[in-house]
C-alpha positions as CSV (number, residue, x, y, z in Angstrom):
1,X,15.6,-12.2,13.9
2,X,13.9,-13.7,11.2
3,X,16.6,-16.2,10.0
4,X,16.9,-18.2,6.7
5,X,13.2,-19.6,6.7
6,X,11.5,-15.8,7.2
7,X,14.0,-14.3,5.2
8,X,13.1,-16.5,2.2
9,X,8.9,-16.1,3.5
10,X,9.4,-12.8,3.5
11,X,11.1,-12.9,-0.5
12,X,8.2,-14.9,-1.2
13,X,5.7,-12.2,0.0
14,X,3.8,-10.2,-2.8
15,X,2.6,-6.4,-1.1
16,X,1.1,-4.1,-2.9
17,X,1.4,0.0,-1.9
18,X,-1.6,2.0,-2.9
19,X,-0.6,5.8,-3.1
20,X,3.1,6.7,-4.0
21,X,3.6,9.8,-1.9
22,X,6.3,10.7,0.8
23,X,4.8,7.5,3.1
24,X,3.8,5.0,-0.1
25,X,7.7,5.6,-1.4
26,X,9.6,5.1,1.8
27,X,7.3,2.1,3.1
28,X,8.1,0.5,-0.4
29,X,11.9,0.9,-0.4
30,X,11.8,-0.1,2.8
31,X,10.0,-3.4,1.8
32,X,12.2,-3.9,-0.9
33,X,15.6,-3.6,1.1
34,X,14.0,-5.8,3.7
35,X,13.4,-8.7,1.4
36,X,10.1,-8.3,0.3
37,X,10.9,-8.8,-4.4
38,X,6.9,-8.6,-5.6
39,X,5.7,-5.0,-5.2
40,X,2.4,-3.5,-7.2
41,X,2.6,0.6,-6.7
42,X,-0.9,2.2,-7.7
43,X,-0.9,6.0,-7.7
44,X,-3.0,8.3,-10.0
45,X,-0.6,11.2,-9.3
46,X,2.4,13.1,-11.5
47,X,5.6,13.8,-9.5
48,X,5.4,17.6,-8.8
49,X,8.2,20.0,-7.8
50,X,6.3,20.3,-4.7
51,X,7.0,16.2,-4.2
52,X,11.1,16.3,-4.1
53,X,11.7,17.8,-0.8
54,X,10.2,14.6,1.3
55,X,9.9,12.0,-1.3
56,X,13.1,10.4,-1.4
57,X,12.9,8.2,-4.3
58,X,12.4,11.2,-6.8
59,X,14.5,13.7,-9.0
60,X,13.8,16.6,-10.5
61,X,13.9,14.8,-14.0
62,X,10.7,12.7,-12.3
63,X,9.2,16.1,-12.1
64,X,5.6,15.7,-14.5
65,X,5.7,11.9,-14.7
66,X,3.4,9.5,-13.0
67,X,4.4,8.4,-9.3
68,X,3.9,5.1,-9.8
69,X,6.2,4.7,-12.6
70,X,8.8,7.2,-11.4
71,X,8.9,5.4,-8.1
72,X,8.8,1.7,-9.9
73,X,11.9,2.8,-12.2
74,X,13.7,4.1,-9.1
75,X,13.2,0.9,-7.0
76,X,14.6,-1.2,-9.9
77,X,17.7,0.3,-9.6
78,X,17.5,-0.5,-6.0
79,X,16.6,-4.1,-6.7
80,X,17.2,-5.3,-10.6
81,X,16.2,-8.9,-9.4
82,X,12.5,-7.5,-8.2
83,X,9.4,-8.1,-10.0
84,X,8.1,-4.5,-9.6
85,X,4.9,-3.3,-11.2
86,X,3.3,0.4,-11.5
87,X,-0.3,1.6,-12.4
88,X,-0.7,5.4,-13.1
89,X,-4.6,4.7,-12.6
90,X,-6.9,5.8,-10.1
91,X,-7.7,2.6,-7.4
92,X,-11.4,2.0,-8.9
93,X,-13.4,-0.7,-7.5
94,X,-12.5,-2.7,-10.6
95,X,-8.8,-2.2,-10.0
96,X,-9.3,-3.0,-6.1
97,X,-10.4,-6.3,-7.6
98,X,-8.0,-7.2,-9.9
99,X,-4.9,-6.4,-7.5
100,X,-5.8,-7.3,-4.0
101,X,-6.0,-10.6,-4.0
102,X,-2.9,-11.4,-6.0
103,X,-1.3,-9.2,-2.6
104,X,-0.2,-11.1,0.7
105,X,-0.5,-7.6,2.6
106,X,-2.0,-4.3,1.2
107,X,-0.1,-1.0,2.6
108,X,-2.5,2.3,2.3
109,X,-1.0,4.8,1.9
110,X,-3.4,7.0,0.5
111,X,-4.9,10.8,1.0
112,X,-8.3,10.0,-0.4
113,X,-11.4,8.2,2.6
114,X,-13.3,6.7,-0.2
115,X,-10.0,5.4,-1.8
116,X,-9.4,4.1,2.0
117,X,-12.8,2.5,2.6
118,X,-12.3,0.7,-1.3
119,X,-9.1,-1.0,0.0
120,X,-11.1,-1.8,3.4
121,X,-13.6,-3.5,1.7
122,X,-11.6,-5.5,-0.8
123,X,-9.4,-6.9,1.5
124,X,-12.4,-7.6,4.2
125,X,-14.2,-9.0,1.5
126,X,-10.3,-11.2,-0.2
127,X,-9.5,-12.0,3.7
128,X,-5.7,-10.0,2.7
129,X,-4.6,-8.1,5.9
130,X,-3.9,-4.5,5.3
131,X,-1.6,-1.8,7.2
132,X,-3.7,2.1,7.7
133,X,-1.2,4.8,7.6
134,X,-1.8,8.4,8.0
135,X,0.6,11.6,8.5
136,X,0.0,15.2,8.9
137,X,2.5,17.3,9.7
138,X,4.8,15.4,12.3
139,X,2.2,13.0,13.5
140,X,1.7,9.8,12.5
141,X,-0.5,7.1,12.9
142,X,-0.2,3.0,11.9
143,X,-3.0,0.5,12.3
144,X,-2.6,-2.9,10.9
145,X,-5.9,-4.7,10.1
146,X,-6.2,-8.3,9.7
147,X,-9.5,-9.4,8.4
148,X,-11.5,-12.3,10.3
149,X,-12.8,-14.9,8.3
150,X,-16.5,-15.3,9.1
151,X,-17.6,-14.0,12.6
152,X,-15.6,-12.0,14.8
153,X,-15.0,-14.1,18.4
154,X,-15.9,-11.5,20.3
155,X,-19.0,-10.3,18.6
156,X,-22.1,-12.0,16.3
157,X,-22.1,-9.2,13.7
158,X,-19.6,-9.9,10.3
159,X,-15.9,-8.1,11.3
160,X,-16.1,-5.2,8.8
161,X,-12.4,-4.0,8.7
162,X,-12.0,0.0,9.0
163,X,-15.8,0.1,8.6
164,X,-16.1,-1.4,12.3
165,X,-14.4,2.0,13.9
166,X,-16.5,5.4,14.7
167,X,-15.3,7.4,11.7
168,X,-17.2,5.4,9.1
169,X,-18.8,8.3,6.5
170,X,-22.4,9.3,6.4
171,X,-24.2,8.3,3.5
């Protein structure tokens, strides 16, 4: 349990969700019903008809507007007393700058690798941990990444975030 003291850490806590699909929308509600009352959505997308069947947090009235804002407008009326903010804009490294390190925790939720590797190196470079999600189909796949300050213990070379694992892209 967390009790009174994480319960108020967690209200406290500011995460920003970067993609506002089926996972970005359920992962945010979720944070929101858990406790979390600072959420930053950033999705470039519109709602499509296409969307409604697995994206909970839409209606066909949604249907041509931007994710973000769709999904920000819904989660109000989930949480009225939540600061909830949307940006219909694609996550440019300018963006990755301005909104990662105003976040406790960065949630990627994305469909895009060089959208991915942006929000690796951000928070690497802000020290903001950040949560790697991926579906397709019916599998899933978490991996929480915590960025070391400095040098990793076990190694002399910098901790690079996603960057340190085998699927790094060619140049």
């Amino acid at each position: 349990m967390l009790g009174r003291e994480g319960q108020r850490r967690l209200g406290e806590s500011r995460a920003l969700v970067v993609g506002c699909g089926a996972l970005g929308t359920h992962t945010a509600e979720l944070l929101l019903r858990a406790g979390v009352e600072t959420l930053t959505l950033v999705d470039r997308d519109v709602v499509e008809e296409r969307d409604l069947h697995r994206v909970a947090l839409f209606t066909p009235a949604d249907v041509g507007r931007p994710k973000a804002e769709a999904a920000a407008d819904a989660l109000r009326r989930i949480a009225r007393h939540a600061a909830i903010t949307s940006h219909a804009a694609h996550l440019d490294p300018h963006l990755a700058e301005e909104l990662v390190p105003k976040a406790d925790v960065v949630l990627d939720a994305l469909d895009n690798l060089d959208a991915r590797y942006l929000v690796n190196d951000a928070c690497v470079k802000h020290g903001v941990p950040w949560v790697y999600t991926a579906v397709l189909a019916t599998y899933g796949m978490t991996m929480p990444i915590v960025p070391a300050r400095g040098r990793s213990a076990s190694s002399s070379r910098r901790w690079r975030g996603r960057r340190c694992t085998p699927t790094e892209p060619r140049a």
